[in-house]
N, C-alpha and C positions, 0 to 999 in steps of 0.2 A: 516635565511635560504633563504631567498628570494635573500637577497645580493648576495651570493653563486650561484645561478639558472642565477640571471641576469648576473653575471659573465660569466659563462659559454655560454650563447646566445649570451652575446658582443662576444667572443674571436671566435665563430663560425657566426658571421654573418649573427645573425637570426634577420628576420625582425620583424616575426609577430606569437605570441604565446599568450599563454592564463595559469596562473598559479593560483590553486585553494590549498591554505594554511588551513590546520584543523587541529585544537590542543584538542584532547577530553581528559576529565578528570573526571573518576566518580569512583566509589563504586559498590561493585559487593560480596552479598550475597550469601551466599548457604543454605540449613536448609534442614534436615533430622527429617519428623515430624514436631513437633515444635521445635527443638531444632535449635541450629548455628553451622553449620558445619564447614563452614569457611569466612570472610570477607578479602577484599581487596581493597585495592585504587590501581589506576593506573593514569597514562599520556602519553598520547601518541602525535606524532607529526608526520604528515605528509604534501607531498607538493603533488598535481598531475600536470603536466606539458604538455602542450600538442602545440609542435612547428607545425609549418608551413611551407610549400615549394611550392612556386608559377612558374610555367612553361607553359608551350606550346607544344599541342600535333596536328596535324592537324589543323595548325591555330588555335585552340580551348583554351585559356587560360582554366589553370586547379590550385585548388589549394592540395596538400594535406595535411596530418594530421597524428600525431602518439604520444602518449603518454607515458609517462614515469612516475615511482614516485620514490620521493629524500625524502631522510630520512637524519636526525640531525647530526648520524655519518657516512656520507659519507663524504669524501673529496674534496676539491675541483679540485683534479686532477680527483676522479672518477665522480663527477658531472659532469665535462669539457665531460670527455668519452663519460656518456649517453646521454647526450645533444644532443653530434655530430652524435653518431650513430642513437638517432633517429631522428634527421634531415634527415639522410641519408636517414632513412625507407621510409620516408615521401614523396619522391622525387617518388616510386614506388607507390602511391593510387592517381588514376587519379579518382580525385572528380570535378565537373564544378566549377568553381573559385566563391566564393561567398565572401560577406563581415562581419568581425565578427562584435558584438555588441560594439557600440561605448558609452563611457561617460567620466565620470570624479572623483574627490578624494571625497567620501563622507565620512561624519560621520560616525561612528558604532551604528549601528541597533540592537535594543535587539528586542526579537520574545516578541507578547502578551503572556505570560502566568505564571501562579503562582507557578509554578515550578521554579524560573528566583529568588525569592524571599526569596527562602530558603535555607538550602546549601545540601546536598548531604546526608550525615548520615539524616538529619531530613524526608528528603523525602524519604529515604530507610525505615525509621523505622516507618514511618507514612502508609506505603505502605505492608510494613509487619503486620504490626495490621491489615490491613483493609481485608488482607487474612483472617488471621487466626481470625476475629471475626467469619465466618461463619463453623469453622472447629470446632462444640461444639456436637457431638454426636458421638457414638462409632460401630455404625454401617457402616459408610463411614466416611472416614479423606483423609485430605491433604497427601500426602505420604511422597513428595518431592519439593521440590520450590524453586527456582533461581531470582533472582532480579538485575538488571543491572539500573543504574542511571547514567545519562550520560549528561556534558555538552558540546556543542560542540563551539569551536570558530573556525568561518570560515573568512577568505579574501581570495577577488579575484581580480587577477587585468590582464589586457592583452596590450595588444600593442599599443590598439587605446583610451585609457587612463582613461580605467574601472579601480579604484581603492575603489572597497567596500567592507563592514566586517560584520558581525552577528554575533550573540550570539544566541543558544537558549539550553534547556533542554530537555530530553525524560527521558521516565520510561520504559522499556518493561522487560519479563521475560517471564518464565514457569511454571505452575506444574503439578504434576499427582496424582488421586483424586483414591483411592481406596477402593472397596467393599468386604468383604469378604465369603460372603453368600448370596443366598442359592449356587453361586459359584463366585470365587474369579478374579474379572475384576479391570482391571485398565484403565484408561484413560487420553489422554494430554490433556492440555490446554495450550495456550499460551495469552499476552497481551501486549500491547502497549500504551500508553499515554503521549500524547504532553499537559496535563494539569493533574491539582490536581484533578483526578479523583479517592477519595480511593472510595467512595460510588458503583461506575462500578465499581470496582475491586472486594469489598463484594457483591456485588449482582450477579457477574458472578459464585464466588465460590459456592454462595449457590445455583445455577442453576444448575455445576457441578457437588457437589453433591447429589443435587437428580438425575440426569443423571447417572448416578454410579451408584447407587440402582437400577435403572430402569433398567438398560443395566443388572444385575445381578438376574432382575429376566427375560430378554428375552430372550427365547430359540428359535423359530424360525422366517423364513423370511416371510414375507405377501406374499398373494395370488399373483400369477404372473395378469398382467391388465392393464387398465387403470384409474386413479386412480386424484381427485383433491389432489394436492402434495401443502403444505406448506415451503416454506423454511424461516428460521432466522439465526439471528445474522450475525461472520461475513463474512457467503457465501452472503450477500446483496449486499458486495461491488465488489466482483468478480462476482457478474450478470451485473451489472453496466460498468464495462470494457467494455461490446460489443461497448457500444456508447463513450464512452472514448477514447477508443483507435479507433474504426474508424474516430475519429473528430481529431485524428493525423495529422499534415501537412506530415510528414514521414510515413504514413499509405496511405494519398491521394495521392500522389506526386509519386511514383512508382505506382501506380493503384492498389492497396491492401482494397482500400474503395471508396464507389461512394458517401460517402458525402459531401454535399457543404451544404452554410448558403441557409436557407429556407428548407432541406431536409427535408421531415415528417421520421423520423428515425422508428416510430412503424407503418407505411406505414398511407393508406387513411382514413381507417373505420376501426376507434377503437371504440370497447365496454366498455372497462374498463379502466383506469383511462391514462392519459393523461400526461405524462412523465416531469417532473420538477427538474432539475439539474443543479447543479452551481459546478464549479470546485474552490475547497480553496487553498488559497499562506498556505501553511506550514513554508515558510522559507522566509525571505524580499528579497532575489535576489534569480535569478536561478542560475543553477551551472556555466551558462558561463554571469553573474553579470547581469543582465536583471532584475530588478524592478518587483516584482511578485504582483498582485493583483488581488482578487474575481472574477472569472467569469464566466456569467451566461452561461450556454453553450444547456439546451435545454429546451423549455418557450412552454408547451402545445404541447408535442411534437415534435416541429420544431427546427431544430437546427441552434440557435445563431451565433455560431463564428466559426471557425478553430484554431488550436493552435497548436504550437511547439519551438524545438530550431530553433535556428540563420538558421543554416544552409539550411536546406528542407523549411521553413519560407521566406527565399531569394528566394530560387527557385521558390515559387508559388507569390511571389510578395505580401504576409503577412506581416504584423507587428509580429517579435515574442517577444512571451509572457512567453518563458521556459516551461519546463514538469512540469503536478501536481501532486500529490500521494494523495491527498486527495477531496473525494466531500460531498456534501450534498444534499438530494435529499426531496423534499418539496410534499410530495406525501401523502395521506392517507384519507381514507375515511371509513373505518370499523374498529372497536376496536377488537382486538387478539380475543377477547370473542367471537363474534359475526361470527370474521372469522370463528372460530370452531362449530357454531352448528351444520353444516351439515356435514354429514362425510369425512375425511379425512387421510395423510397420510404427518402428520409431521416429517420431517426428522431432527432432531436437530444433527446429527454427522455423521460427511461421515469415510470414511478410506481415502480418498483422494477427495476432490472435483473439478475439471475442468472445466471451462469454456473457450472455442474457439473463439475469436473473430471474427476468418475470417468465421466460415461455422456457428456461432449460437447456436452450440449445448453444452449443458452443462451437468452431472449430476456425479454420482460415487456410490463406495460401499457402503452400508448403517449399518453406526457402529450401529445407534439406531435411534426411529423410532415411533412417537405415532399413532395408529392406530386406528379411531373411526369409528366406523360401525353405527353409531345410536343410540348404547344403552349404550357400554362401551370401553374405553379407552384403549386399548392392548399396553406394550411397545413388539416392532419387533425387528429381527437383521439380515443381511444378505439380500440378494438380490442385489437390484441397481435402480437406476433412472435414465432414459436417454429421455431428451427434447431438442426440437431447441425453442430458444429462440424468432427467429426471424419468429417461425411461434406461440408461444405464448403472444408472447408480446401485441398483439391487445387485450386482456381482463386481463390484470392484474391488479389485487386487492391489496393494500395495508393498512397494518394495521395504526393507530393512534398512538400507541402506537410506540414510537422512540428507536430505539440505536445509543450508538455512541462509537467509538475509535479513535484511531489518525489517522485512512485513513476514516473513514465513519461514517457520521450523519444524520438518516435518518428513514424510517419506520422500526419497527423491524421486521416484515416478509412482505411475499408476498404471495398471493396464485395465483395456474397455474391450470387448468381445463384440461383433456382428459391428463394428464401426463405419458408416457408409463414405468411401472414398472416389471422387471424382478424377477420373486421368487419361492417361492414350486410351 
């Protein structure tokens, strides 16, 4: 397919482009209960292509950019078409002229991980056991569950003589865990894993369903207040975007964030624990072939580096280093245990959780809810949580006790002090 795309950019006279090639092929469960409703293999192939058109607007050298994706059965007369049309497009996005990432023809990269080692039915059915070992009581069951195994092969190659490739695996899915008494709830869950993680997978379900139970016996919302709020699991890593995404070069570069290296990002005078975050390569190159590696990004609070694509990265006269989807955050000083003796108002399920990067504030509906007052443990439902981060961040506590998924490795909660709670 690639021969095909090049084809098409010779006959149109394209200088400079950037083509990212993915061939995924995996296995895709279903199961009703425990039974198999249905399996499938599949393959799929795609190319994304995204040309380039360099001009002059006001003396202003500009470059622009437009993208396209070609599929196997196109032809090469309708490839030749999209090509030229988005060329065309391309001539109309008056972007400042910047330069793409340069290199050359590397080997094929397999990603670390022990998903890479197996083949696809094994790690479906390894992954399926590891569900349904916690689905052993008749009071709450798994209801429903979906499994997706998926290898992906990627090349990239562009104009200035990036030509690299990867290999890696994922696991993600769904299920819905349901309770039938003293009334009948259901609830989602979803998962993802960039490694052989069946043991996180049984230990989530078994947390599920006792959340199931819980949520079956709460009938109303907590006291309206203000309230020390715990949050876990995986709302930790959408608390974590405020500072991710302001350490964006395309966040800082329009004026969207006032961070720069040395920022104290949880400002001057913090009470509580002092902010330790490293941004992970998920994938050996980024999407536009850029070399991805570990990076520390805020070390006691103050923030390390900047980071982004090619493009906003040019602009601010950065080294770019590609976008991450994944971090690890090296934080913890109190064990879950400990977190809880004084009372609190753990939120373990939202109906929608939010977090805003630009103004701070975060919180949502409250699916379910543990509520200690001192003496006894109430599971709640209903109300909401609504905090700014960025005026809580100077005392944040974190647990010892770690989780992790394919986006986040880190404390399993947090606790927030004066958190404003809407309820009866």
């Amino acid at each position: 397919m690639r021969e095909k795309i090049l084809n098409a950019i010779r006959k149109n006279e394209i200088e400079t482009y950037l083509i990212t090639e993915t061939v995924t092929e995996g296995a895709e469960l279903y199961f009703i209960r425990k039974e198999l409703d249905m399996r499938r293999m599949k393959k799929e192939t795609s190319a994304e292509v995204v040309v380039y058109r360099d001009f002059e607007e006001d003396g202003k050298k500009m470059r622009g950019a437009s993208t396209v994706h070609i599929f196997p059965e196109m032809t090469q007369e309708e490839t030749d078409k999209v090509i030229a049309e988005a060329y065309y497009a391309a001539s109309f996005v008056k972007n400042p002229f910047f330069e793409l990432a340069s290199g050359k023809k590397e080997e094929k990269v397999f990603a670390e991980s022990r998903l890479l080692k197996k083949s696809a039915e094994e790690i479906a059915d390894a992954f399926v056991s590891a569900l349904y070992a916690a689905d052993v009581k008749e009071d709450a069951f798994i209801n429903t569950s979906e499994f997706f195994v998926n290898k992906y092969q990627v090349a990239i190659c562009n104009s200035e003589g990036v030509d690299v490739s990867y290999e890696k695996m994922k696991v993600n899915g769904e299920f819905v865990v349901q309770c039938l008494a003293p009334q009948d709830v259901e609830q989602y869950q979803d998962f993802s894993y960039a490694d052989f993680d069946t043991e996180a997978l049984t230990a989530q379900a078994k947390e599920a369903l006792d959340m199931v139970r819980a949520r079956a016996r709460a009938t109303e919302a907590p006291e309206k207040g203000s309230y020390t709020v715990i949050i876990s699991g995986k709302e930790m890593r959408d608390l974590m975007e405020l500072y991710t995404m302001r350490a964006m070069t395309n966040m800082i570069y329009p004026g969207y964030s006032n961070y720069k290296k040395g920022t104290k990002v949880q400002g001057e005078k913090v009470s509580g624990e002092k902010l330790n975050l490293t941004l992970k390569a998920t994938t050996p190159y980024s999407e536009e072939g850029i070399p991805m590696k570990d990076m520390v990004l805020v070390q006691d609070g103050e923030l390390q580096a900047i980071y982004g694509g090619v493009r906003f990265s040019r602009y601010m006269g950065v080294e770019p280093t590609g976008t991450y989807e994944a971090v690890k955050v090296d934080n913890g000083t109190v064990s879950f245990a400990d977190m809880k003796k004084q009372p609190y108002l753990h939120v373990v399920s939202f109906s929608g959780f939010s977090m805003d990067s630009f103004s701070g504030y975060f919180g949502g509906e409250i699916r379910l809810a543990y509520l200690y007052d001192g003496e006894k443990v109430t599971p709640v439902t209903g109300g909401s949580i609504n905090g700014n981060l960025l005026e809580l961040q100077k005392n944040m506590v974190f647990s010892t006790d770690r989780y992790k998924n394919d986006r986040y490795d880190g404390p399993m909660a947090v606790r927030f002090e004066n958190v404003a709670v809407a309820g009866k």
